[in-house]
VEXNUVO-140623 format. One record per residue (C-alpha): x, y, z; residue in one letter. Coordinates in steps of 0.2 Angstrom, whole numbers, plus 5000, padded with zeros to 4 digits. Example, Ala and Ser with C-alpha at 12.3 -4.5 7.8 and 13.67 -1.06 7.14 Angstrom:
<recs>
506249785039a;506849955036s;
</recs>
This chain:
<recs>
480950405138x;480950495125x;482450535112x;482850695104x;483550725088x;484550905087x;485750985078x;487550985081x;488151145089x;489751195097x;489751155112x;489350975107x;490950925097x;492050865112x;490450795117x;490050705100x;492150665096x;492350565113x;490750455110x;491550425090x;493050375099x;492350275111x;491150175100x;492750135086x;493950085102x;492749955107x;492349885090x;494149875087x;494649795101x;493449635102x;494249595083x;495749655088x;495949785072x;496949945074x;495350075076x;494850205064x;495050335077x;496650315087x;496350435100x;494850575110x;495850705099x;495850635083x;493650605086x;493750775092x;494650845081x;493450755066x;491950825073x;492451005073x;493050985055x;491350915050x;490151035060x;491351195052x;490951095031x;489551185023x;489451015011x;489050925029x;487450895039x;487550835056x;486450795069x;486450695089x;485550605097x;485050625115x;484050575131x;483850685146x;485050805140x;486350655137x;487050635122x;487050475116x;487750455097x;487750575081x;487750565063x;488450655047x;487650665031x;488950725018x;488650804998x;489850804985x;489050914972x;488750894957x;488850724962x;486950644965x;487750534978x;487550564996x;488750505009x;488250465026x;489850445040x;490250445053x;488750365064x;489250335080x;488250275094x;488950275114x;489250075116x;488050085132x;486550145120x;486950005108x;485049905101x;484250045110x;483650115094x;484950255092x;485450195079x;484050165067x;483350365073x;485150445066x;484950355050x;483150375049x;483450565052x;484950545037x;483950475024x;482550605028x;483750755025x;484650675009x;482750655002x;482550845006x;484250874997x;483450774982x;484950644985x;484050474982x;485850394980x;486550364997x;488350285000x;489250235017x;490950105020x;490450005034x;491549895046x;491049715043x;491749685061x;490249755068x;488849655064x;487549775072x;488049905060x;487649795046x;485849725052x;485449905055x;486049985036x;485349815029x;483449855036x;483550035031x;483749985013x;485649965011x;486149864998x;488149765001x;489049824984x;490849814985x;491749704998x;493249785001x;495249805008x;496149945017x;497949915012x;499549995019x;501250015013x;501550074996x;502249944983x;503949934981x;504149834965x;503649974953x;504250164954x;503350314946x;503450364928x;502850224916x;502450074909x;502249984892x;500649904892x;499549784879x;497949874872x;497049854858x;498549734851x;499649884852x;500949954863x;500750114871x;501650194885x;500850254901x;501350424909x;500950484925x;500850654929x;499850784942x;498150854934x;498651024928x;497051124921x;495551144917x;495651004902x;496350874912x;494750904924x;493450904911x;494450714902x;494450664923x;492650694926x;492250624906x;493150434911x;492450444930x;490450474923x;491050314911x;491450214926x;490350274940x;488850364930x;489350524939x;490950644940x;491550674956x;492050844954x;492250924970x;493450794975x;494550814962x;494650994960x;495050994980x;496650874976x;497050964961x;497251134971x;498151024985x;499550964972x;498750764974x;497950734961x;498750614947x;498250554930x;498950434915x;498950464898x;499650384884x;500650424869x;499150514858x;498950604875x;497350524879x;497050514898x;496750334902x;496350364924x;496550474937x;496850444957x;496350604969x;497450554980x;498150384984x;497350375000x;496050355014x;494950485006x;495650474989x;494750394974x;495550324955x;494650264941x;495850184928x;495350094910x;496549944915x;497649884931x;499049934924x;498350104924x;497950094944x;499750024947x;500650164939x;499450274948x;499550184965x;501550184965x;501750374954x;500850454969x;502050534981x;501350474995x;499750375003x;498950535011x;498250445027x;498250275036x;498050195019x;497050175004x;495250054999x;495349904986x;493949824981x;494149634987x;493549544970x;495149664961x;496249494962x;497549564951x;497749704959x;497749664978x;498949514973x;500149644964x;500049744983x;500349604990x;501749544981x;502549694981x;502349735001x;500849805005x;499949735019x;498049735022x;497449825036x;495849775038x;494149755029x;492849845024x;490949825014x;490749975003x;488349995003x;487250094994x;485450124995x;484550174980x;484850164963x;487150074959x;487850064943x;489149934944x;491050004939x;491249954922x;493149994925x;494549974938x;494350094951x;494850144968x;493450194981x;493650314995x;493050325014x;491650415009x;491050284992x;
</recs>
Protein backbone atom coordinates (compact mmCIF):
# COMPACT_ATOMS: atom_id res chain seq x y z
CA UNK A 1 0.00 0.00 0.00
CA UNK A 2 1.10 2.89 -0.91
CA UNK A 3 2.00 6.16 1.34
CA UNK A 4 1.06 9.58 0.78
CA UNK A 5 2.90 12.66 1.55
CA UNK A 6 0.58 15.87 2.08
CA UNK A 7 0.41 18.98 3.57
CA UNK A 8 -0.90 19.74 6.89
CA UNK A 9 -4.25 21.38 6.78
CA UNK A 10 -6.75 22.21 9.38
CA UNK A 11 -8.67 19.64 9.94
CA UNK A 12 -5.37 17.49 10.58
CA UNK A 13 -4.07 19.09 13.70
CA UNK A 14 -6.11 17.13 16.50
CA UNK A 15 -5.37 14.40 14.21
CA UNK A 16 -1.46 15.05 13.92
CA UNK A 17 -1.32 16.40 18.00
CA UNK A 18 -2.70 13.06 19.34
CA UNK A 19 -0.22 10.86 17.28
CA UNK A 20 2.74 13.45 18.81
CA UNK A 21 1.41 12.70 22.03
CA UNK A 22 1.01 9.15 21.62
CA UNK A 23 4.42 8.53 20.04
CA UNK A 24 6.36 10.63 23.12
CA UNK A 25 4.07 8.83 26.00
CA UNK A 26 5.23 5.59 24.77
CA UNK A 27 8.97 6.38 24.36
CA UNK A 28 8.84 7.85 27.70
CA UNK A 29 7.26 5.39 29.50
CA UNK A 30 9.55 2.23 28.53
CA UNK A 31 12.63 4.51 30.16
CA UNK A 32 10.64 5.76 32.53
CA UNK A 33 11.41 9.70 31.59
CA UNK A 34 8.65 12.35 32.20
CA UNK A 35 7.52 12.87 28.39
CA UNK A 36 8.04 15.87 26.29
CA UNK A 37 4.49 16.21 25.75
CA UNK A 38 2.33 15.77 28.97
CA UNK A 39 -0.94 15.57 27.59
CA UNK A 40 -3.40 15.30 23.84
CA UNK A 41 -3.80 19.03 24.46
CA UNK A 42 -0.51 20.21 24.98
CA UNK A 43 0.35 17.97 21.20
CA UNK A 44 -2.68 19.58 20.02
CA UNK A 45 -2.16 22.60 20.96
CA UNK A 46 1.72 22.46 19.41
CA UNK A 47 0.52 21.49 16.06
CA UNK A 48 -1.84 24.26 15.63
CA UNK A 49 0.97 26.66 16.73
CA UNK A 50 3.09 25.23 14.17
CA UNK A 51 0.73 24.97 11.06
CA UNK A 52 -0.36 28.92 11.93
CA UNK A 53 4.18 29.83 11.83
CA UNK A 54 4.94 31.24 8.42
CA UNK A 55 8.73 30.34 9.44
CA UNK A 56 7.33 26.56 9.60
CA UNK A 57 6.76 23.74 7.04
CA UNK A 58 4.81 20.86 7.88
CA UNK A 59 3.78 17.86 6.35
CA UNK A 60 1.98 13.94 7.30
CA UNK A 61 2.20 11.10 6.38
CA UNK A 62 -0.80 8.75 5.52
CA UNK A 63 -2.12 5.33 4.17
CA UNK A 64 -5.63 4.81 3.12
CA UNK A 65 -6.67 8.10 4.26
CA UNK A 66 -5.01 7.19 7.99
CA UNK A 67 -2.68 9.32 9.17
CA UNK A 68 0.13 7.90 10.23
CA UNK A 69 2.97 10.59 11.60
CA UNK A 70 3.99 14.18 10.52
CA UNK A 71 6.99 16.26 10.36
CA UNK A 72 8.00 20.03 10.79
CA UNK A 73 10.72 21.72 9.08
CA UNK A 74 11.45 25.07 10.77
CA UNK A 75 13.72 28.55 9.42
CA UNK A 76 15.26 30.93 11.59
CA UNK A 77 16.31 33.61 9.08
CA UNK A 78 18.90 34.98 8.44
CA UNK A 79 20.10 32.15 10.09
CA UNK A 80 21.48 29.37 7.27
CA UNK A 81 20.44 26.53 9.70
CA UNK A 82 17.36 24.70 9.19
CA UNK A 83 15.56 23.05 12.15
CA UNK A 84 13.53 19.87 11.61
CA UNK A 85 11.11 18.86 14.87
CA UNK A 86 8.88 17.58 15.73
CA UNK A 87 8.79 13.99 13.70
CA UNK A 88 6.37 11.83 15.21
CA UNK A 89 5.35 8.59 13.93
CA UNK A 90 1.94 6.62 15.40
CA UNK A 91 3.89 3.76 17.44
CA UNK A 92 1.88 1.04 15.43
CA UNK A 93 3.66 2.43 12.11
CA UNK A 94 7.00 2.27 13.70
CA UNK A 95 9.97 0.45 11.05
CA UNK A 96 7.29 0.74 8.48
CA UNK A 97 9.15 3.30 6.74
CA UNK A 98 7.31 6.46 7.84
CA UNK A 99 9.85 7.59 9.17
CA UNK A 100 12.62 7.74 6.62
CA UNK A 101 9.59 9.37 4.03
CA UNK A 102 8.96 12.43 6.53
CA UNK A 103 12.55 13.15 6.72
CA UNK A 104 13.22 12.30 3.27
CA UNK A 105 10.42 14.95 2.33
CA UNK A 106 12.29 17.49 5.10
CA UNK A 107 15.53 17.38 3.64
CA UNK A 108 13.97 17.84 0.03
CA UNK A 109 12.27 21.11 1.19
CA UNK A 110 15.28 22.53 3.21
CA UNK A 111 17.41 21.97 -0.16
CA UNK A 112 14.43 23.95 -1.92
CA UNK A 113 14.82 26.74 0.82
CA UNK A 114 18.81 26.59 -0.03
CA UNK A 115 19.18 25.46 3.71
CA UNK A 116 22.13 22.86 3.43
CA UNK A 117 22.57 23.11 7.26
CA UNK A 118 19.99 21.02 8.94
CA UNK A 119 19.75 20.72 13.12
CA UNK A 120 17.37 18.49 15.19
CA UNK A 121 17.65 17.37 19.31
CA UNK A 122 17.10 13.91 19.38
CA UNK A 123 16.06 11.61 22.33
CA UNK A 124 18.78 9.10 22.78
CA UNK A 125 16.12 6.85 24.56
CA UNK A 126 14.81 6.06 21.33
CA UNK A 127 17.21 4.09 19.48
CA UNK A 128 15.07 4.03 16.33
CA UNK A 129 15.16 7.64 16.00
CA UNK A 130 18.91 7.57 15.98
CA UNK A 131 19.33 4.72 13.37
CA UNK A 132 16.98 6.46 11.18
CA UNK A 133 18.75 10.52 11.51
CA UNK A 134 22.03 8.52 11.44
CA UNK A 135 21.40 6.78 7.70
CA UNK A 136 19.93 10.18 6.44
CA UNK A 137 23.22 11.81 7.11
CA UNK A 138 23.02 13.09 10.64
CA UNK A 139 25.92 13.64 12.29
CA UNK A 140 25.91 13.35 16.70
CA UNK A 141 27.52 16.74 17.66
CA UNK A 142 26.57 17.67 21.14
CA UNK A 143 25.55 15.06 23.84
CA UNK A 144 23.40 16.93 25.88
CA UNK A 145 21.28 17.60 29.40
CA UNK A 146 17.91 19.16 30.11
CA UNK A 147 18.34 20.47 33.75
CA UNK A 148 15.54 21.72 36.11
CA UNK A 149 15.53 24.07 38.98
CA UNK A 150 17.22 27.14 38.87
CA UNK A 151 20.50 27.48 41.05
CA UNK A 152 20.38 28.70 44.23
CA UNK A 153 23.96 29.44 45.10
CA UNK A 154 24.27 32.60 43.05
CA UNK A 155 21.65 35.52 42.72
CA UNK A 156 21.36 38.05 39.74
CA UNK A 157 23.48 41.02 39.33
CA UNK A 158 27.31 40.34 39.27
CA UNK A 159 30.33 38.69 39.69
CA UNK A 160 34.10 39.50 39.69
CA UNK A 161 35.81 37.25 37.42
CA UNK A 162 39.74 36.52 36.13
CA UNK A 163 40.29 37.62 32.51
CA UNK A 164 43.21 38.47 30.95
CA UNK A 165 45.07 38.84 34.52
CA UNK A 166 42.68 41.49 35.33
CA UNK A 167 39.57 41.90 37.20
CA UNK A 168 36.49 42.90 35.74
CA UNK A 169 33.03 42.91 36.99
CA UNK A 170 30.25 41.19 35.10
CA UNK A 171 26.68 42.84 34.80
CA UNK A 172 23.67 41.38 33.87
CA UNK A 173 20.90 43.24 32.26
CA UNK A 174 17.89 42.75 29.63
CA UNK A 175 18.99 43.58 25.94
CA UNK A 176 17.66 47.02 25.49
CA UNK A 177 18.24 48.36 21.57
CA UNK A 178 19.26 48.04 18.67
CA UNK A 179 23.16 48.17 19.74
CA UNK A 180 22.87 45.48 22.08
CA UNK A 181 21.42 43.28 19.19
CA UNK A 182 23.99 44.11 16.64
CA UNK A 183 27.20 43.30 19.83
CA UNK A 184 24.45 39.91 20.50
CA UNK A 185 24.46 38.84 16.95
CA UNK A 186 28.60 40.00 16.62
CA UNK A 187 29.70 37.37 19.63
CA UNK A 188 26.96 34.55 18.51
CA UNK A 189 28.40 34.62 14.57
CA UNK A 190 32.02 34.29 16.81
CA UNK A 191 30.70 31.29 18.50
CA UNK A 192 28.36 29.49 16.16
CA UNK A 193 29.30 31.02 12.46
CA UNK A 194 25.86 32.53 12.40
CA UNK A 195 23.67 35.06 14.36
CA UNK A 196 20.43 33.91 15.35
CA UNK A 197 18.58 36.84 15.02
CA UNK A 198 15.08 36.05 14.89
CA UNK A 199 15.43 34.45 18.05
CA UNK A 200 16.73 37.15 19.94
CA UNK A 201 14.79 39.99 18.61
CA UNK A 202 11.45 37.67 19.60
CA UNK A 203 12.93 37.52 23.44
CA UNK A 204 13.90 40.95 23.24
CA UNK A 205 10.20 42.21 22.46
CA UNK A 206 9.12 39.57 24.98
CA UNK A 207 11.22 41.29 27.96
CA UNK A 208 13.61 37.74 28.03
CA UNK A 209 16.37 38.34 26.69
CA UNK A 210 19.51 38.96 28.86
CA UNK A 211 23.15 39.96 28.44
CA UNK A 212 26.58 40.70 30.31
CA UNK A 213 28.97 43.20 29.96
CA UNK A 214 31.77 44.30 31.69
CA UNK A 215 33.21 47.54 33.19
CA UNK A 216 34.31 49.08 29.66
CA UNK A 217 30.75 48.02 28.74
CA UNK A 218 31.89 45.44 26.49
CA UNK A 219 29.17 42.66 26.05
CA UNK A 220 30.68 39.39 27.00
CA UNK A 221 27.18 36.90 26.20
CA UNK A 222 23.75 36.80 25.94
CA UNK A 223 20.86 34.17 26.85
CA UNK A 224 17.28 34.55 24.89
CA UNK A 225 15.74 33.11 27.45
CA UNK A 226 16.84 30.62 30.15
CA UNK A 227 14.77 28.01 28.88
CA UNK A 228 13.59 25.11 26.85
CA UNK A 229 13.66 27.18 23.62
CA UNK A 230 16.17 29.71 24.75
CA UNK A 231 19.69 29.78 23.73
CA UNK A 232 23.12 31.79 25.43
CA UNK A 233 26.51 32.12 24.17
CA UNK A 234 28.88 33.51 26.78
CA UNK A 235 33.01 34.13 26.39
CA UNK A 236 33.50 32.30 29.72
CA UNK A 237 31.33 30.12 32.42
CA UNK A 238 31.16 32.59 34.49
CA UNK A 239 29.46 34.51 31.94
CA UNK A 240 26.68 31.56 31.53
CA UNK A 241 26.26 31.47 35.35
CA UNK A 242 25.45 34.96 36.00
CA UNK A 243 23.20 34.66 32.84
CA UNK A 244 21.63 31.15 33.96
CA UNK A 245 20.73 32.65 37.69
CA UNK A 246 20.03 36.75 36.36
CA UNK A 247 17.18 35.37 34.29
CA UNK A 248 13.91 35.88 35.96
CA UNK A 249 12.73 32.73 35.37
CA UNK A 250 13.46 29.23 33.37
CA UNK A 251 10.67 29.89 30.63
CA UNK A 252 9.46 26.13 30.21
CA UNK A 253 10.11 22.61 31.57
CA UNK A 254 13.75 23.46 31.66
CA UNK A 255 16.87 24.47 29.88
CA UNK A 256 19.72 22.32 27.44
CA UNK A 257 23.59 21.88 28.67
CA UNK A 258 25.84 20.56 26.69
CA UNK A 259 27.19 17.16 28.64
CA UNK A 260 30.98 17.60 28.00
CA UNK A 261 30.45 21.54 29.98
CA UNK A 262 31.82 19.80 33.38
CA UNK A 263 32.09 23.12 34.91
CA UNK A 264 29.10 24.08 34.28
CA UNK A 265 26.60 21.02 34.89
CA UNK A 266 28.74 20.49 38.20
CA UNK A 267 27.99 24.20 39.34
CA UNK A 268 23.90 23.23 38.51
CA UNK A 269 24.47 20.52 40.36
CA UNK A 270 25.87 21.78 43.17
CA UNK A 271 23.72 24.39 43.58
CA UNK A 272 20.21 22.25 43.12
CA UNK A 273 19.43 21.86 39.81
CA UNK A 274 18.55 18.29 38.79
CA UNK A 275 18.95 16.77 35.35
CA UNK A 276 15.88 15.86 33.60
CA UNK A 277 16.75 13.82 31.04
CA UNK A 278 19.08 13.50 28.12
CA UNK A 279 19.44 14.43 24.90
CA UNK A 280 21.90 14.28 21.39
CA UNK A 281 22.09 17.65 19.85
CA UNK A 282 22.76 16.30 15.26
CA UNK A 283 23.36 18.16 12.37
CA UNK A 284 23.74 17.25 8.96
CA UNK A 285 25.66 19.22 6.74
CA UNK A 286 28.40 21.52 7.06
CA UNK A 287 29.02 22.15 12.03
CA UNK A 288 31.47 24.54 13.13
CA UNK A 289 32.16 23.47 16.65
CA UNK A 290 31.35 26.40 19.42
CA UNK A 291 34.54 27.88 20.05
CA UNK A 292 32.81 29.46 23.31
CA UNK A 293 30.36 28.43 26.21
CA UNK A 294 27.04 28.19 24.93
CA UNK A 295 23.54 27.21 25.76
CA UNK A 296 21.55 25.30 22.83
CA UNK A 297 18.01 25.28 22.45
CA UNK A 298 15.15 22.62 21.55
CA UNK A 299 15.48 23.58 18.10
CA UNK A 300 19.78 23.57 17.92
Amino acid sequence: MSLTIRPIGKNDVEMCGKIGYEAHKTISSSHGYPSEQPSEEFGINLIKRLVGNPNSWGVLAERQGNVLGSIFLHKFLPSPVAVIGPLTVHPSAEGSGVGRALMNAALDQAQMQKQDQVRLVQSPSHIRSFVLYTKCGFMLREPLLLMQGKPSGRSGGSVSVAQEDHNHKLTARLVQDHADLVACNQLCNAVHGFSREMELRQAKDQGVAIMTENQNGIITGYAASIGLFGHAVAKSNEGLKILISSAPQVVGSGFFVPARNWELLNWLLENDSQIAWPANLMAYGAYQNPRMPFLPSLAY
